[in-house]
N, C-alpha and C positions, 0 to 999 in steps of 0.2 A: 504494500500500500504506500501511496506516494501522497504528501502533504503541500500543501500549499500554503499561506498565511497572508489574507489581503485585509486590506480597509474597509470596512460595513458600509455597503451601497446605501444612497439615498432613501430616504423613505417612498413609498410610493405617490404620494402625493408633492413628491418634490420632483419624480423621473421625468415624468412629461409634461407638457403642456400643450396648449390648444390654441391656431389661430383664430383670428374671426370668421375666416371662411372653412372654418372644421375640421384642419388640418392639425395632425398630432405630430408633435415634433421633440427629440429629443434637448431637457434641458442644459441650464452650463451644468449643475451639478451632477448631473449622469456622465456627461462628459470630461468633467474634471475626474472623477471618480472612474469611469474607462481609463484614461490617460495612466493615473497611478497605479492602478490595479496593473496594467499592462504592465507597469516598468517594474513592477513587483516582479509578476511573473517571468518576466526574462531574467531575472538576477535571478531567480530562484528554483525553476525549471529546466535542472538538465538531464532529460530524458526525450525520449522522440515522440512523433504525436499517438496517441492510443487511436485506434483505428478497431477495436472490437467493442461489443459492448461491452459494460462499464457500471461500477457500482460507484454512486458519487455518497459520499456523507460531508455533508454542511453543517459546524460548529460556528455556531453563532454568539458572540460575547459580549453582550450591550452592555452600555454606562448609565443605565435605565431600564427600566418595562418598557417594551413595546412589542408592536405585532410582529408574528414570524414570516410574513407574509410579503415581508420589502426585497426579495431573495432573489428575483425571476432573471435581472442582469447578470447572477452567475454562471450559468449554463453558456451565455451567450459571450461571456469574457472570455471561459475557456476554451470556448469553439475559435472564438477571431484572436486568438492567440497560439492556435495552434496545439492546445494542450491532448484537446481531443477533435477528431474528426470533422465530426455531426454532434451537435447536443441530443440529437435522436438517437442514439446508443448510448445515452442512461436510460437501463433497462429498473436501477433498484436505485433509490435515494431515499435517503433518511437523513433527518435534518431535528436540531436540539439547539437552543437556545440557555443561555446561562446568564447572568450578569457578573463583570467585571469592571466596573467603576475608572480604575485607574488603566487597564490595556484592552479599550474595546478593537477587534478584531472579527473576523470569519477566517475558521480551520477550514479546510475543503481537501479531504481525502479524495483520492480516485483509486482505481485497482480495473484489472478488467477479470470480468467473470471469466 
């Protein structure tokens, strides 16, 4: 099993936004948050891309309550980062939330079945 250790993505109601003309568009905050996470993963990622399917588990470690539900950008980091394939070969994901006051983060194991 293979670990990662990025920055806790936006909340959901921070990722998108909407024009007037009903267009969804990604915000700065998703984007600043792509950006870092990215340069995480390259400094931290040396292994080649996982191309089978895949069990992901998401460690989640707020400096508060909140929902567990802000998460959906990780799949999507890992795929445009080359970690894994397709986000469609997480066949099994399991995800746990903790609080950690002083070092909020998200773990993200991958492994492939």
């Amino acid at each position: 099993m293979k670990t990662i250790i990025l920055p806790i993505p936006p909340t959901t109601n921070h990722m998108y936004g909407r024009t007037q003309t009903g267009k969804t568009y990604k915000t700065r905050a998703l984007h600043d948050w792509e950006e870092e996470a990215g340069w995480e993963i390259k400094r931290q990622w040396k292994h080649s891309t996982i191309c089978e399917p895949l069990y992901c588990g998401i460690t989640v470690f707020y400096d508060r309550n909140r929902d567990i539900d802000n998460l959906k950008p990780i799949p999507d980091i890992l795929e445009a980062c080359g970690i894994i394939k397709n986000d469609m070969l997480i066949e099994h994901m399991n995800i746990k939330k903790f609080q950690d006051k002083k070092n909020p983060r998200v773990e993200i194991e991958v492994e492939e079945l």
